[in-house]
Backbone atoms as SQL, in Angstrom:
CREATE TABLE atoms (id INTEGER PRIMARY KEY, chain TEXT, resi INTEGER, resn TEXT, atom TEXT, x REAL, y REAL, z REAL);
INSERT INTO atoms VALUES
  (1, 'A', 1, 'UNK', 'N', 81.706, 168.720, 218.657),
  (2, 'A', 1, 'UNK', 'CA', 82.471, 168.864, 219.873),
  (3, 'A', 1, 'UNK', 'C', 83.013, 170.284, 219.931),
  (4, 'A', 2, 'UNK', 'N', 82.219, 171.331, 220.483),
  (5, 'A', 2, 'UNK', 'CA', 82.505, 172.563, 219.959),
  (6, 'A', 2, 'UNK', 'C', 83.611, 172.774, 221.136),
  (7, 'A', 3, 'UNK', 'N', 84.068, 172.630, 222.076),
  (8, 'A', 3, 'UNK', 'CA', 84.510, 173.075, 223.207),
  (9, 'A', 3, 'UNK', 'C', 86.047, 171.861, 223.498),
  (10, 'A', 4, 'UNK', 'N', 86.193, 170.998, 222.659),
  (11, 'A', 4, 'UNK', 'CA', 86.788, 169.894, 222.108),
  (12, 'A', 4, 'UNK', 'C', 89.164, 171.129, 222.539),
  (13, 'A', 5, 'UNK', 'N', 89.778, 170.605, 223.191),
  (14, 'A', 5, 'UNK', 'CA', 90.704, 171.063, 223.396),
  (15, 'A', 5, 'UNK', 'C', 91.511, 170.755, 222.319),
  (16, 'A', 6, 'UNK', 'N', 91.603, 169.870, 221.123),
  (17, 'A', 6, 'UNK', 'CA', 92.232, 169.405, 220.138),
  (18, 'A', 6, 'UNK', 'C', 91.398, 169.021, 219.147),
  (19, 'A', 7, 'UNK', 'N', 92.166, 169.581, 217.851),
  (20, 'A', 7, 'UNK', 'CA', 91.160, 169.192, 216.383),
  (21, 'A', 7, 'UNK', 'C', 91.250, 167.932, 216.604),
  (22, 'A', 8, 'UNK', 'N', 90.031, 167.283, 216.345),
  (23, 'A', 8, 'UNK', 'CA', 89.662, 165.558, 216.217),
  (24, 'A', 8, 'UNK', 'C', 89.411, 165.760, 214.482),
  (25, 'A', 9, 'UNK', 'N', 90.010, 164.341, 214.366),
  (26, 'A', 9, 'UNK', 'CA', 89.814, 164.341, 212.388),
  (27, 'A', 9, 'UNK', 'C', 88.829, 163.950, 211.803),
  (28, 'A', 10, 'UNK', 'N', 87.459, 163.710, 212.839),
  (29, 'A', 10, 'UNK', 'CA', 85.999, 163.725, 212.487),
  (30, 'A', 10, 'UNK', 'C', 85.234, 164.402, 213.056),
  (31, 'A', 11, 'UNK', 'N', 83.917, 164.515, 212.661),
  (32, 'A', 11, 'UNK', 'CA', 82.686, 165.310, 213.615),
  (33, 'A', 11, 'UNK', 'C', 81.440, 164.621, 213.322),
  (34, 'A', 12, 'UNK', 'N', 81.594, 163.967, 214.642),
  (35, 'A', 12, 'UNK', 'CA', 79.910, 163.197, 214.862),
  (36, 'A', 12, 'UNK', 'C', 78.858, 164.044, 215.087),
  (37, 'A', 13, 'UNK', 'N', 77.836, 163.756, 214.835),
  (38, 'A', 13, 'UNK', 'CA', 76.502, 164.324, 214.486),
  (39, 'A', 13, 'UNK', 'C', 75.789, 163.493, 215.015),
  (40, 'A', 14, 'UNK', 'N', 74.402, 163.926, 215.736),
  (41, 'A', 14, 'UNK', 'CA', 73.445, 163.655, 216.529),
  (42, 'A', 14, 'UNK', 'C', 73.323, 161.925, 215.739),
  (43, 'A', 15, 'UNK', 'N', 73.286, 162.174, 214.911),
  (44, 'A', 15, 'UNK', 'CA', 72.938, 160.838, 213.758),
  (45, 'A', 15, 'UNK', 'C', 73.459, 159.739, 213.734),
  (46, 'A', 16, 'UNK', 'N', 73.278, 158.800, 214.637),
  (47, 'A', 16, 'UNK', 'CA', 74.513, 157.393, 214.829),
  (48, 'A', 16, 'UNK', 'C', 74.843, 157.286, 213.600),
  (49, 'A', 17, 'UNK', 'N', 76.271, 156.774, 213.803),
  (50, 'A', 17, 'UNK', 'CA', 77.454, 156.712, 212.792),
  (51, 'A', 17, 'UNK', 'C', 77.620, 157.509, 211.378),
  (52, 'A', 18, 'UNK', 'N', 76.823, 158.871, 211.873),
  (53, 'A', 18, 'UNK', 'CA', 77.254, 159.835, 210.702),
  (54, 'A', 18, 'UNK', 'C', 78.372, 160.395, 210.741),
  (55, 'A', 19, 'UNK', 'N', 79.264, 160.280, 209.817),
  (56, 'A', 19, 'UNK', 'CA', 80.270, 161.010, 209.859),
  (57, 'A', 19, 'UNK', 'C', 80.822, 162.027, 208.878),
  (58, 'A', 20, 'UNK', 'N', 81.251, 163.162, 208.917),
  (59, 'A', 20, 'UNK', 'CA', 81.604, 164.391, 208.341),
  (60, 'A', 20, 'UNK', 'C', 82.579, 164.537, 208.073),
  (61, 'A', 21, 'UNK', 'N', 83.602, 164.328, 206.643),
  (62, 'A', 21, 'UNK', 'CA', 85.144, 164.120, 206.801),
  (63, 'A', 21, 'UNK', 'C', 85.610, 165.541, 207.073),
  (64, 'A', 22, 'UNK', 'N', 86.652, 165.808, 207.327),
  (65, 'A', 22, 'UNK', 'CA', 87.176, 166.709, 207.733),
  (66, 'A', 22, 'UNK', 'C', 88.642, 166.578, 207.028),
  (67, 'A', 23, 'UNK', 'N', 89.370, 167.738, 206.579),
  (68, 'A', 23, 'UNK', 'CA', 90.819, 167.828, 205.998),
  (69, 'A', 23, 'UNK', 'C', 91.710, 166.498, 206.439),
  (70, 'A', 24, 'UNK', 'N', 91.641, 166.067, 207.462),
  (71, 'A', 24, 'UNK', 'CA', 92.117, 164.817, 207.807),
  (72, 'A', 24, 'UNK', 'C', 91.906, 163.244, 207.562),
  (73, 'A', 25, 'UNK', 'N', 90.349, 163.041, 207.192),
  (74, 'A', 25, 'UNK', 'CA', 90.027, 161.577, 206.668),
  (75, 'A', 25, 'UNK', 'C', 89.060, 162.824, 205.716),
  (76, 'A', 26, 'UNK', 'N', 89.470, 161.970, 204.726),
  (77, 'A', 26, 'UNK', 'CA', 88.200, 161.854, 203.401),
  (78, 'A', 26, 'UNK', 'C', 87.505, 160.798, 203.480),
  (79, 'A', 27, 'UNK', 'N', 85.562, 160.651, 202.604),
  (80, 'A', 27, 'UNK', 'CA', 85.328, 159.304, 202.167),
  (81, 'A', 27, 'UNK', 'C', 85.985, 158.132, 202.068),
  (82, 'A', 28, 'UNK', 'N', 86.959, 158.406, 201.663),
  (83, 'A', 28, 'UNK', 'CA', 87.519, 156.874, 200.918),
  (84, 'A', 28, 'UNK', 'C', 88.144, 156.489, 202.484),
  (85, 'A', 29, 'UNK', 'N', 88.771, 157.012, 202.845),
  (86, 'A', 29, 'UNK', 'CA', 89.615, 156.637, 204.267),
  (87, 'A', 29, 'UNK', 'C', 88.413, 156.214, 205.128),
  (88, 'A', 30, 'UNK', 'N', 87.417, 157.169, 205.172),
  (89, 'A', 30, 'UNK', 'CA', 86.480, 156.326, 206.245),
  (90, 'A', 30, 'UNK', 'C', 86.231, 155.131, 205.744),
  (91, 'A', 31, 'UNK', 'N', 85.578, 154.848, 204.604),
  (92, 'A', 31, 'UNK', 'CA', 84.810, 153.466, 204.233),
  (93, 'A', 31, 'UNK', 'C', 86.040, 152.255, 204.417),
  (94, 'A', 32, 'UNK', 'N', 87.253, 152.611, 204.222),
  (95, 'A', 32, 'UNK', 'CA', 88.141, 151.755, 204.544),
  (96, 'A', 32, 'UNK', 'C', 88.263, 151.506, 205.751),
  (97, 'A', 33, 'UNK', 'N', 88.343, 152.682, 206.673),
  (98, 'A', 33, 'UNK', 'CA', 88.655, 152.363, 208.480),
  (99, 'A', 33, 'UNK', 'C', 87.098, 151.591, 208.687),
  (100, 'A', 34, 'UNK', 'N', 86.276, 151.623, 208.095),
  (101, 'A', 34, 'UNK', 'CA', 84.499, 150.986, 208.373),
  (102, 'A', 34, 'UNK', 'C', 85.041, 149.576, 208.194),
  (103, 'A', 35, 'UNK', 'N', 85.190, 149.046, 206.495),
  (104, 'A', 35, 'UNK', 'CA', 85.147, 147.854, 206.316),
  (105, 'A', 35, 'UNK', 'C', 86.408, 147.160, 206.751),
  (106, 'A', 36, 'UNK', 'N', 87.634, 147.737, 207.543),
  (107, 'A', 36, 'UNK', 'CA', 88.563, 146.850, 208.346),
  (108, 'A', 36, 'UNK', 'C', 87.884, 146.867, 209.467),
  (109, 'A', 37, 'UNK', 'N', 87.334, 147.173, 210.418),
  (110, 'A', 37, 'UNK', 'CA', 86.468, 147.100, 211.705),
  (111, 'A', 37, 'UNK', 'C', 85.029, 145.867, 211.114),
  (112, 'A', 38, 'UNK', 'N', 84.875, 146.400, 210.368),
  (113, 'A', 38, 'UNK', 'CA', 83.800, 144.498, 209.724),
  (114, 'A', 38, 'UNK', 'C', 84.648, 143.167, 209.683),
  (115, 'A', 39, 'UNK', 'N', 85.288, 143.895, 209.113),
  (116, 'A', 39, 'UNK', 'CA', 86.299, 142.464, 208.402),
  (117, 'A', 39, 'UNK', 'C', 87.026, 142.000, 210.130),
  (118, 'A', 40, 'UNK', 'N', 87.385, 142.558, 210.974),
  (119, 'A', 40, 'UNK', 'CA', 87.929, 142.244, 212.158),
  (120, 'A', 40, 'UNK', 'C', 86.900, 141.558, 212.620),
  (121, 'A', 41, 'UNK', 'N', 85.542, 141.472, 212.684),
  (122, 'A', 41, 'UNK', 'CA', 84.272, 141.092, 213.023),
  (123, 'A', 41, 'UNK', 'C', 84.304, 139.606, 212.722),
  (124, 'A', 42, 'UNK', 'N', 84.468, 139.405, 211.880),
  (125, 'A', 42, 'UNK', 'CA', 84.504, 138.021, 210.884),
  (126, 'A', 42, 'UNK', 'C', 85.561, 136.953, 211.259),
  (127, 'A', 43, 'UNK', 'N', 84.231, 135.654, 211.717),
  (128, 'A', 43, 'UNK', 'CA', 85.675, 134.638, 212.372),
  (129, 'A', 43, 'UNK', 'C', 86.598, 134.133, 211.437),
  (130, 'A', 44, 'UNK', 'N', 86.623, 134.111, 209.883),
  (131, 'A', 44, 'UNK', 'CA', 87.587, 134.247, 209.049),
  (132, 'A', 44, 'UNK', 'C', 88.954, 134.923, 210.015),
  (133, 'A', 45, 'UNK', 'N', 88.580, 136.665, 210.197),
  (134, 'A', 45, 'UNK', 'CA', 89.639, 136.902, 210.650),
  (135, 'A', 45, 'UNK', 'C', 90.108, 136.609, 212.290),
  (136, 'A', 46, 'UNK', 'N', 89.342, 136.628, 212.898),
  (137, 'A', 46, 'UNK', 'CA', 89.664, 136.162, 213.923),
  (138, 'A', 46, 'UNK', 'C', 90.555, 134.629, 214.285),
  (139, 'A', 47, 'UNK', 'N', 89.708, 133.624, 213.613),
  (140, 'A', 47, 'UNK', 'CA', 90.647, 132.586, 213.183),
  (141, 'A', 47, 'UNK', 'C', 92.363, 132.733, 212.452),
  (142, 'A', 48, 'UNK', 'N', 92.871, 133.948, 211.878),
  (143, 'A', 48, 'UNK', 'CA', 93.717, 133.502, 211.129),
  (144, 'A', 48, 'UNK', 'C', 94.368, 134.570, 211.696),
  (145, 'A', 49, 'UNK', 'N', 93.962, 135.455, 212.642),
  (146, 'A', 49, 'UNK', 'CA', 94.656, 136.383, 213.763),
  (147, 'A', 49, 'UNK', 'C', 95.364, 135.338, 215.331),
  (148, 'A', 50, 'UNK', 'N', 94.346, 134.246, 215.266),
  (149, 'A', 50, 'UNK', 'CA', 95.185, 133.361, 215.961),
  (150, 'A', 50, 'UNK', 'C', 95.909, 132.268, 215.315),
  (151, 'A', 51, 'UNK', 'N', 95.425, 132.182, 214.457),
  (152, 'A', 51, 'UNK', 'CA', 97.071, 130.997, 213.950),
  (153, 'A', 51, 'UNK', 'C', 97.927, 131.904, 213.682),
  (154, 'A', 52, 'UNK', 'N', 97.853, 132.787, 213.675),
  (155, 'A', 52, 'UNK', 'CA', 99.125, 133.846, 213.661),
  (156, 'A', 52, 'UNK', 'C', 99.491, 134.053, 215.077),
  (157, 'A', 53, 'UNK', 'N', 99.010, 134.270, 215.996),
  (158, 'A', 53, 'UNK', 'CA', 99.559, 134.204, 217.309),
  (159, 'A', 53, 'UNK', 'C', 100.297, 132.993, 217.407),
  (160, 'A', 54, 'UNK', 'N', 100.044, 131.526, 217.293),
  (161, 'A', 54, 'UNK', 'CA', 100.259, 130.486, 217.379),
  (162, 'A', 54, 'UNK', 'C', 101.844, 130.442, 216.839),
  (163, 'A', 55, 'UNK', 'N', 101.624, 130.698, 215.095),
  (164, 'A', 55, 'UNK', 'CA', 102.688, 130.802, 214.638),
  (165, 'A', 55, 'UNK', 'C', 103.957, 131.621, 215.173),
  (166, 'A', 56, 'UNK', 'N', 103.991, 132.375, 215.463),
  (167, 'A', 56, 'UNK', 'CA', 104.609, 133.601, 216.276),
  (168, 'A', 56, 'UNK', 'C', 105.024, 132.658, 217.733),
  (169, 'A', 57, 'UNK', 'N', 104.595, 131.867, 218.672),
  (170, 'A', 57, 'UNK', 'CA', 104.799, 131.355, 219.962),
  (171, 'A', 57, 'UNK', 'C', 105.934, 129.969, 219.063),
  (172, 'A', 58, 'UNK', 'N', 105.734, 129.576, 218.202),
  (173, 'A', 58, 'UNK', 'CA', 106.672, 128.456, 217.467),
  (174, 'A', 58, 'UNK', 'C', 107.968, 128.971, 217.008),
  (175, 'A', 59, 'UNK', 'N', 107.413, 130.063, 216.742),
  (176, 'A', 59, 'UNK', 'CA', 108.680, 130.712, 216.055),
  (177, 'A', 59, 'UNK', 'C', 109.649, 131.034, 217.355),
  (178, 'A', 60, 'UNK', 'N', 109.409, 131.276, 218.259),
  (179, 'A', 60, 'UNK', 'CA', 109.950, 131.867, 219.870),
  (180, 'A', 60, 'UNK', 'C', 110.720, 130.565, 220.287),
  (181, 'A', 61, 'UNK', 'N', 110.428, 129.699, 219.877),
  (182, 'A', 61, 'UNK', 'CA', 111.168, 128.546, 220.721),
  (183, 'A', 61, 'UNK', 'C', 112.967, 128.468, 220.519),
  (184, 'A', 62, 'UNK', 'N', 113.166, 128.190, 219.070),
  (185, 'A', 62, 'UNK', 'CA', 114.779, 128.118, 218.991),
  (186, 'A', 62, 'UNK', 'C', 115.157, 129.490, 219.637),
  (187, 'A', 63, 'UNK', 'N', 114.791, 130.827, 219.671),
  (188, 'A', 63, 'UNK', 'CA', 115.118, 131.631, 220.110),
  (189, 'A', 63, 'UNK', 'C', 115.665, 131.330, 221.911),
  (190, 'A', 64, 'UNK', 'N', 114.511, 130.727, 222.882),
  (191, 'A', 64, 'UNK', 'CA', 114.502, 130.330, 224.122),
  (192, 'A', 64, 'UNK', 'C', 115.393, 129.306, 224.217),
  (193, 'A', 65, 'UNK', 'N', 115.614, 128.463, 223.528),
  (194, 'A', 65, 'UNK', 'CA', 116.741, 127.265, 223.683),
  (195, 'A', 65, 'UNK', 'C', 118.075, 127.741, 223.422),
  (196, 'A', 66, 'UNK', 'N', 118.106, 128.709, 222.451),
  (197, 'A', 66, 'UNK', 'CA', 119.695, 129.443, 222.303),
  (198, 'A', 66, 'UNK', 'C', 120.078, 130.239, 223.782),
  (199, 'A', 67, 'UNK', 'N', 118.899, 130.766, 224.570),
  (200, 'A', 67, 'UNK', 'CA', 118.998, 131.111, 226.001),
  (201, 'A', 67, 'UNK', 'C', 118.845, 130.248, 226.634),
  (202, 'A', 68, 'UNK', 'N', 119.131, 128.740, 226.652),
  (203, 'A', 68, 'UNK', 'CA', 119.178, 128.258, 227.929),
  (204, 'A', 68, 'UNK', 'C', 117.732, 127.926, 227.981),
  (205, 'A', 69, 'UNK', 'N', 116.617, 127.782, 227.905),
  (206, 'A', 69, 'UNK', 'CA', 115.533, 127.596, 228.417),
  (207, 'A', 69, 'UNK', 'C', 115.072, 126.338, 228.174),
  (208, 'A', 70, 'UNK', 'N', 114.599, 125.483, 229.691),
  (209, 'A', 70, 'UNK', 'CA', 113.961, 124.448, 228.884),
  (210, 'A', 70, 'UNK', 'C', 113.151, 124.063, 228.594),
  (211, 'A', 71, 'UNK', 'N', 113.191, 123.024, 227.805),
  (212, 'A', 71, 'UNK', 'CA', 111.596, 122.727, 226.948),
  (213, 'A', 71, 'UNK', 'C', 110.369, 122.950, 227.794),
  (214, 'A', 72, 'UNK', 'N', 110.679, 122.775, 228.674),
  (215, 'A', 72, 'UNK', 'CA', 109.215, 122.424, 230.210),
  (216, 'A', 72, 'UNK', 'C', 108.775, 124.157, 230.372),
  (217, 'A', 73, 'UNK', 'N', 110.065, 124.807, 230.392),
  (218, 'A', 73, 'UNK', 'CA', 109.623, 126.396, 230.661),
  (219, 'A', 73, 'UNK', 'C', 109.242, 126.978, 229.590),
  (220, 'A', 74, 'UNK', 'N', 110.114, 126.407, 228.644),
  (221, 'A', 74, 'UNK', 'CA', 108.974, 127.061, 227.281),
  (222, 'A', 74, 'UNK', 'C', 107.658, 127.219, 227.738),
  (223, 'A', 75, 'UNK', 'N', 107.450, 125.726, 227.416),
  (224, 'A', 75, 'UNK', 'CA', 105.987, 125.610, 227.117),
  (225, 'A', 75, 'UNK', 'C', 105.238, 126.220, 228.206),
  (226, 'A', 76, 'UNK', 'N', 106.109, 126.390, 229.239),
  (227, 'A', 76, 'UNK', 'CA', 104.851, 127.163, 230.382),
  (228, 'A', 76, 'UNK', 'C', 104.787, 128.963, 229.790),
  (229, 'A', 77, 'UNK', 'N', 106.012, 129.342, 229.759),
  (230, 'A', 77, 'UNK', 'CA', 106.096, 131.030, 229.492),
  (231, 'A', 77, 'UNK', 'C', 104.981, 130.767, 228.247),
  (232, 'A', 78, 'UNK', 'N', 105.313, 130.261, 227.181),
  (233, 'A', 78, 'UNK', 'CA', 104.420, 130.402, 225.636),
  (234, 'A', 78, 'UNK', 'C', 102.847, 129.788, 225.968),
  (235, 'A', 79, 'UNK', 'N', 102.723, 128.882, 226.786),
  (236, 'A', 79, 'UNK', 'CA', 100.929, 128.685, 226.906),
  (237, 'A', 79, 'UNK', 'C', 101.594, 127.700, 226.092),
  (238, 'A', 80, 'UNK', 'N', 102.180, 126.654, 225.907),
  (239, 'A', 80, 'UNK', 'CA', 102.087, 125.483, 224.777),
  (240, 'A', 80, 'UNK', 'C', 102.335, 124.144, 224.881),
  (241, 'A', 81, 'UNK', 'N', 101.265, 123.337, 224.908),
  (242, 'A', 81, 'UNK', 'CA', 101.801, 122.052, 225.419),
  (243, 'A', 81, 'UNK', 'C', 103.285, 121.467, 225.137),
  (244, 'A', 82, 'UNK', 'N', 103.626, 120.614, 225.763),
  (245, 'A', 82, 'UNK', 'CA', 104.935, 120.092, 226.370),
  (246, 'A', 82, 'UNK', 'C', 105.251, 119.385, 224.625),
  (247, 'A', 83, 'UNK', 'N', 104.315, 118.704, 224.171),
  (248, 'A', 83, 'UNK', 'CA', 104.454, 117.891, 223.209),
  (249, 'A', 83, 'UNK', 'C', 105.142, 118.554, 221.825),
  (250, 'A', 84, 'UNK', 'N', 104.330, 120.052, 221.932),
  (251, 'A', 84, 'UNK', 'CA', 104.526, 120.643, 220.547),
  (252, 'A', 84, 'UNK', 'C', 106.347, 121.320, 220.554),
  (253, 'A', 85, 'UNK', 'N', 106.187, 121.669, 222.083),
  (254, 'A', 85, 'UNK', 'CA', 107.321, 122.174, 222.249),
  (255, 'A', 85, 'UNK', 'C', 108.300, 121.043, 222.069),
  (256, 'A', 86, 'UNK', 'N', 108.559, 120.243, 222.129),
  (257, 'A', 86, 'UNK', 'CA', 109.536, 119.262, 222.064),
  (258, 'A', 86, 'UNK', 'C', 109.703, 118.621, 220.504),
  (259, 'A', 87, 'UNK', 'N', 108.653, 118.714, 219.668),
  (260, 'A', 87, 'UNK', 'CA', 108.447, 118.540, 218.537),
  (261, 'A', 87, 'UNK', 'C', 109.553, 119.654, 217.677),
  (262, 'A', 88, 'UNK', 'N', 108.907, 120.662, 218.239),
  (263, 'A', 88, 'UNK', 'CA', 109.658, 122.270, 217.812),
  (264, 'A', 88, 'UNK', 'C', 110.914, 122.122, 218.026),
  (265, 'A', 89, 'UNK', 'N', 111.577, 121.620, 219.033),
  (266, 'A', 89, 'UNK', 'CA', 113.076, 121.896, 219.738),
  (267, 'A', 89, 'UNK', 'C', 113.937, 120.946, 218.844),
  (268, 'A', 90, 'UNK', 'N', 113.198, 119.810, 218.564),
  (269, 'A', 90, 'UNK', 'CA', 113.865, 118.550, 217.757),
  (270, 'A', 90, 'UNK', 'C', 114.533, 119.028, 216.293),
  (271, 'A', 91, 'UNK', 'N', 113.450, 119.639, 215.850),
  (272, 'A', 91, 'UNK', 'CA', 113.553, 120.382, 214.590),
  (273, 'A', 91, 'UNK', 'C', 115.084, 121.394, 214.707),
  (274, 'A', 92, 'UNK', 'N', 114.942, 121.993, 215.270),
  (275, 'A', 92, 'UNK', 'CA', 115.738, 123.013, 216.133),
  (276, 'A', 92, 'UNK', 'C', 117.283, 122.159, 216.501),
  (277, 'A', 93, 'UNK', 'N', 117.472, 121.455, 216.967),
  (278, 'A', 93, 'UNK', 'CA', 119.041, 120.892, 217.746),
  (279, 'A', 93, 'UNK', 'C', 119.088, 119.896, 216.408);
């Protein structure tokens, strides 16, 4: 990128996915930024990137009931059926 307005911390080459480290990523940093972009690939992670979303919308509930919110609006703002939410709130009061 000879004409490039800002140092970029790689330099691609005609050569799909060759890359040239530069003072900014070394080897080791690339093969790591490579195999987290695989590993994101993998419904392993994809699966356990959403039970983590999931977990995270459960965790939100006592928060919404200390504001006033009710169970019915929960579950609409969070995407979460009525059931789980009320399950959650029980726990909660």
């Amino acid at each position: 990128m000879p004409n490039a307005p800002f140092p970029t911390p790689y330099t691609l080459h005609p050569t799909p996915y060759t890359l040239h480290p530069t003072p900014y990523l070394n080897q080791e940093k690339i093969k790591i930024m490579i195999d987290v972009n695989q590993l994101k690939n993998t419904r392993f992670y994809q699966e356990a990137l959403e039970q983590g979303r999931q977990q995270m919308k459960f965790e939100m509930v006592p928060r919404l009931l200390e504001r006033n919110f009710s169970i019915k609006e929960i579950a609409e703002i969070l995407e979460l059926d009525l059931e789980s939410v009320t399950e959650v709130a029980r726990q909660f009061l």
